[in-house]
Residue, then its C-alpha position, 0 to 999 in steps of 0.5 A: x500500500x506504499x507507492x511512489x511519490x511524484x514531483x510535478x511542477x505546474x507548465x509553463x504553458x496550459x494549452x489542455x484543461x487536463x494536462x497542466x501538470x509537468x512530472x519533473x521526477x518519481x522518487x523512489x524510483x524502484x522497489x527496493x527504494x520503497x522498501x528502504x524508504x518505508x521497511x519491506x512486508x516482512x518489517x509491517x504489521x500491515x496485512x492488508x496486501x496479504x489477505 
């Protein structure tokens, strides 16, 4: 239940009611940085993912 963050960064120019959001960067960028960032299944008390 642990995702990504995203860095976004407003456009310069808006030319499309949905799409005014630039993605400047996605942190952590891989499993094993969530699971450092956060703790892994092993280290949560979290069973939701497991039923």
């Amino acid at each position: 239940m642990v995702n990504r963050l995203l860095v976004a960064g407003i456009k310069p120019k808006i030319t499309d009611k949905w799409d005014y959001f630039d993605i400047k960067e996605e942190a952590p960028k891989t499993k094993a940085g969530i699971d450092a960032a956060f703790g892994g299944e092993a280290q949560s008390t979290c069973k939701m993912g497991s039923l």
